[in-house]
C-alpha positions in Angstrom: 34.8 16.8 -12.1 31.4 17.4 -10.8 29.3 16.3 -8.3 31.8 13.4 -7.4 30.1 12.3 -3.7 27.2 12.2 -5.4 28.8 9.9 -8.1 30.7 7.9 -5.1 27.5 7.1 -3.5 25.7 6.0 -6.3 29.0 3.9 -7.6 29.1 2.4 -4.2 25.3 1.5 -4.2 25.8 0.0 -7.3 29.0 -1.9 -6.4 28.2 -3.0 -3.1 24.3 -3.0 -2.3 22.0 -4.6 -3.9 23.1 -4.8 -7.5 23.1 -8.1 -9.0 26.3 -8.2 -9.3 29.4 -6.6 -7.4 31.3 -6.6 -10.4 31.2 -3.1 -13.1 29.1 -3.3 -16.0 31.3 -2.4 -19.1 30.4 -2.5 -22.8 30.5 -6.1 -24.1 33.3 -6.1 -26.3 35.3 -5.4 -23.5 33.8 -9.1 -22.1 36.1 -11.0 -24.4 39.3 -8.9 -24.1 39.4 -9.5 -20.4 38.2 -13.3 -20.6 41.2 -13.1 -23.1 43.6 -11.8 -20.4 42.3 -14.2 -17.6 43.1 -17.6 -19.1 46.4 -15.9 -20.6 47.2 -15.2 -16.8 45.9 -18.1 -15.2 48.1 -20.2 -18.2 51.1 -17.9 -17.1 50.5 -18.3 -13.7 50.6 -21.9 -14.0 53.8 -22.1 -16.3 55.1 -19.7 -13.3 54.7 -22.5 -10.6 55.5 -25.4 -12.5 59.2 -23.6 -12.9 59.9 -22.6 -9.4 62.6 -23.8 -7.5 63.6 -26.0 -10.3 67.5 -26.2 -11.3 68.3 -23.7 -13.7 71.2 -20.9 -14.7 71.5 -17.7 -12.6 69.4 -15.7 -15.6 66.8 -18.3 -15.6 66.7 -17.4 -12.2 66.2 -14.0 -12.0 64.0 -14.2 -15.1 61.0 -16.6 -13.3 61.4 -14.1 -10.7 60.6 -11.0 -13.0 57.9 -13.6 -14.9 56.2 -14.1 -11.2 55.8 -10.3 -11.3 54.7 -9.6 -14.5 51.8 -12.4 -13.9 50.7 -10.3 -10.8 50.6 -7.2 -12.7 48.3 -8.9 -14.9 46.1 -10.3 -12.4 45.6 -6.7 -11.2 44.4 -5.1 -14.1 41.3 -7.1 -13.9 41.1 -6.3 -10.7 41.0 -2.5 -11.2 38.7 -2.2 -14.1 36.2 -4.6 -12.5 35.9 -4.8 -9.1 37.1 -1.5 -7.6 34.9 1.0 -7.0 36.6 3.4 -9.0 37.5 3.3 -12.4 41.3 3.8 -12.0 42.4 4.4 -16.0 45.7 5.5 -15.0 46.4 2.6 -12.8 45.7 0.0 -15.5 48.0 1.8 -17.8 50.8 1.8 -15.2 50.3 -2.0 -14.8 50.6 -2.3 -18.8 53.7 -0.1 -18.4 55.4 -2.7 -15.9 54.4 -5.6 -18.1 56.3 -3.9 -20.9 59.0 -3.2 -18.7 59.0 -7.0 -17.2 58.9 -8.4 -20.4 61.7 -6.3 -21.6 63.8 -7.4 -19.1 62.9 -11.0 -19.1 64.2 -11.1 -22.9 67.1 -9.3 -21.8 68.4 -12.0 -18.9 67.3 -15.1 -21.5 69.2 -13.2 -24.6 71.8 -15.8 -25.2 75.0 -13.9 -24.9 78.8 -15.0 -24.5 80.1 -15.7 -20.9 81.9 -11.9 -20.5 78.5 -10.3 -22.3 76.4 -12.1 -19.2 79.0 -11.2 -16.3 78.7 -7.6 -17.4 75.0 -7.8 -17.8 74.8 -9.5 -14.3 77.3 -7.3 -12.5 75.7 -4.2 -14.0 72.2 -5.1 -12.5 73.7 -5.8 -9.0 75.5 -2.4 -9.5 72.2 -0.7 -9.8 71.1 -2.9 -7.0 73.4 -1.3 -4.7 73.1 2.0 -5.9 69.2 1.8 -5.3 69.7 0.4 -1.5 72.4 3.0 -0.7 69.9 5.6 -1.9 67.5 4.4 0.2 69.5 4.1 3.6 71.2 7.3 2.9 67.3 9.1 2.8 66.8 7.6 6.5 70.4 8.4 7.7 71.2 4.2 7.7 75.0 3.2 8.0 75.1 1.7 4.4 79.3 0.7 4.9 78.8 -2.9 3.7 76.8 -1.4 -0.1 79.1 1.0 -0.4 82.1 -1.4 -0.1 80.2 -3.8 -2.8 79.3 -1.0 -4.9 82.9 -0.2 -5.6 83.8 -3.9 -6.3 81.2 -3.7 -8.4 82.4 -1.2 -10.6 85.8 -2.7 -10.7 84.8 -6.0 -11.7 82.9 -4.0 -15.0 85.7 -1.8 -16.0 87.5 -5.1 -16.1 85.0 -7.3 -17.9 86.4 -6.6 -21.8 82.9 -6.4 -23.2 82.6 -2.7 -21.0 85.7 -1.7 -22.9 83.3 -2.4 -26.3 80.7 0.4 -25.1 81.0 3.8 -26.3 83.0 6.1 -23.6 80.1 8.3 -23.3 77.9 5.0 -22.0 80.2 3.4 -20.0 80.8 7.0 -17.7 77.2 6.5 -17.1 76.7 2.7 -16.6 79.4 3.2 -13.9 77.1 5.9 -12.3 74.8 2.6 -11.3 72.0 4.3 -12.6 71.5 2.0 -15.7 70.1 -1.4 -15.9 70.2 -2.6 -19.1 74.3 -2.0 -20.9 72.5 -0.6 -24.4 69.6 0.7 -23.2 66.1 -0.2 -22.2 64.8 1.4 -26.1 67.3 -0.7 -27.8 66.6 -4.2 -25.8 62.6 -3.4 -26.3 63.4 -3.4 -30.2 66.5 -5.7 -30.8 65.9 -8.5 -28.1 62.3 -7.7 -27.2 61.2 -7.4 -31.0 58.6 -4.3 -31.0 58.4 -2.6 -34.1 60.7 1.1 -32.9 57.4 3.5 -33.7 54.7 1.4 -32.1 56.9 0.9 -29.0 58.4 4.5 -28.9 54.2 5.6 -29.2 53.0 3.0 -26.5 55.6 3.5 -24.0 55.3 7.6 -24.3 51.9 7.2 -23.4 51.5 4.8 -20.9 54.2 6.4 -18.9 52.5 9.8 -19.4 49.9 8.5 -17.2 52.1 6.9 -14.6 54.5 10.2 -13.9 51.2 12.3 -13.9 52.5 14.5 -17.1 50.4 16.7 -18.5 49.0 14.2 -21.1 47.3 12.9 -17.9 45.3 15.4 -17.0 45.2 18.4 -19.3 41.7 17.2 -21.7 40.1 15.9 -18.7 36.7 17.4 -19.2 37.0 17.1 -23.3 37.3 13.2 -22.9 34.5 13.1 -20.5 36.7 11.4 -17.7 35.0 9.7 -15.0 36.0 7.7 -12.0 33.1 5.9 -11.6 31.1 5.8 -15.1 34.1 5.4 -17.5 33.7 7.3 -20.9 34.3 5.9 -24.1 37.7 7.9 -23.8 38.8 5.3 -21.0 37.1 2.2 -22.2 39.7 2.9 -25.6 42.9 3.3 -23.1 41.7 0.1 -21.3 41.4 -1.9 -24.3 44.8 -0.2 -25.9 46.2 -1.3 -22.0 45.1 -5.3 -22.3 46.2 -5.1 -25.7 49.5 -4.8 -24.6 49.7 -6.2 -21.9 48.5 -10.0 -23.1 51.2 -9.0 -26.4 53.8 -8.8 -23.6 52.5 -11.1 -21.0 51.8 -13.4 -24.3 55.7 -13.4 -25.4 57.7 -13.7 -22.1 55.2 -17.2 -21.7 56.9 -18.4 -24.7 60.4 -17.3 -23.5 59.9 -19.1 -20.2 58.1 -22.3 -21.8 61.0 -22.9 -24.5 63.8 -21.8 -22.0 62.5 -25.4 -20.0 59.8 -27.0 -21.9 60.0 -30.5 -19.6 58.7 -28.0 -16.8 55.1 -27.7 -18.9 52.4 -30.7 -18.4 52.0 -30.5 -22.2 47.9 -32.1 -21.5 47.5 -28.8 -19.4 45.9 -26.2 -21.8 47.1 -27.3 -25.4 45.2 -25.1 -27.1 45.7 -21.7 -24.9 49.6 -22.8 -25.9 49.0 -23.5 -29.7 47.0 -20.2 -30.0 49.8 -18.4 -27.9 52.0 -19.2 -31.0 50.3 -18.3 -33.3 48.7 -14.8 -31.8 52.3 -14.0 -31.0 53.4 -14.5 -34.6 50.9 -12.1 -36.0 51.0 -9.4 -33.2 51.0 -6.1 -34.5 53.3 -4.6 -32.1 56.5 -6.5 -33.2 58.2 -7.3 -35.9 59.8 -10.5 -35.4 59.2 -13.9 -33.5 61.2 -13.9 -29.8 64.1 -15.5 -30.8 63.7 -19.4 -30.2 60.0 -19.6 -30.8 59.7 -20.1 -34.5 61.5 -23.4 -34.0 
């Protein structure tokens, strides 16, 4: 990269002294896409408020808690791209990563599964609960007595649900290590319950978490794609509008999940028509292959 002060001080000029406006300038067909992603997230947003601290299951619980996320993540894309005074490609692709991931496990906790199918699901996420605090304590030499007690209940209770005796032996050696969220797998739940088409998803997810983990992919055609941290290329303004692409498709469907899983929460005069055209871009998204189960009703 060269000359980067030089770069920084003319990006700051430009961002912060004296230039009409604070916000960065980027090609106008980028204007719509992001105008796009603000009334999807402001809608979201809203649908997120309206349904907190309302009576619902324990999933519907932890689900409006994941949905509360994946709205912030949202909100912070536009934030990146825009108003900071660098243009952080790699950032706005990690966001898009963790609204796939959100969204993934939003369909997950509202897949309408038997009773034993839920407890397993449930205890299996508090497994890797535990497993993740413990880790964290034991890093910082913290008495973690109380976990560890929980952790092997835990594992007791799952080798006693009889769905766990339904997985494949191979599986359930490793969903006992706590080290597993989901019980058939984060790929499988993207495509079965989620509904993304298995090459677009396998494709998206690669790359996108290419650029989170700092792989190679990352970093290793820097110069050939003209990468710059201050005066995009054309290189990032494509991975930005791949990035909001994905992110309203996700963002787009775990709305609908949340809306139909308590529709009497939704002030149905409050955006109609950012609701209807929800539907109906869902329906025709490129990146799935079905409807979310429930919203072709």
């Amino acid at each position: 990269m060269r000359s980067l002060n030089r770069k920084q001080r003319r990006a700051n000029k430009t961002l912060k002294g004296g230039a009409v406006s604070k916000h960065r300038t980027l090609p106008e067909d980028f204007k719509e896409k992001f105008d796009r992603l603000a009334v999807l997230g402001g809608f979201a947003q809203h649908v997120s408020i309206a349904q907190t601290g309302k009576p619902t299951s324990t999933s519907g619980m932890l689900a409006s808690a994941v949905f509360a996320k994946c709205c912030a993540h949202a909100r912070s894309i536009g934030a990146i791209a825009i108003e900071s005074p660098m243009f952080d490609h790699h950032a706005i692709m990690a966001l898009a990563r963790m609204i796939v991931e959100a969204s993934t496990m939003i369909a997950y906790l509202l897949d309408p599964v038997s009773s034993e199918e839920w407890a397993l699901r449930h205890t299996l996420l508090r497994l890797h609960d535990a497993v993740g605090r413990i880790k964290l304590l034991r890093s910082y030499d913290q008495p973690s007595d109380d976990l560890r007690k929980g952790r092997d209940q835990l594992k007791v209770d799952i080798i006693s649900n009889p769905n766990f005796q339904k997985v494949p032996e191979s599986r359930r050696e490793r969903l006992l290590t706590g080290e597993e969220m989901f019980t058939i797998g984060m790929r499988s739940v993207a495509i079965k319950i989620m509904g993304w088409e298995e090459k677009q998803f396998s494709g998206v997810y690669a790359y996108f978490s290419s650029h989170t983990h700092s792989a190679p992919m990352s970093f290793m055609r820097m110069e050939q794609h003209k990468i710059d941290y201050f005066y995009p290329s054309k290189t990032q303004t494509d991975i930005l509008s791949l990035s909001m692409e994905v992110a309203m498709a996700c963002l787009r469907r775990s709305l609908l999940r949340m809306i139909d899983l308590r529709p009497e929460d939704i002030d149905e005069e409050y955006h109609p028509d950012v609701l209807a055209s929800a539907r109906e871009e869902d329906a025709e998204c490129p990146f799935f292959t079905k409807i979310a189960a429930g919203l072709a009703d």
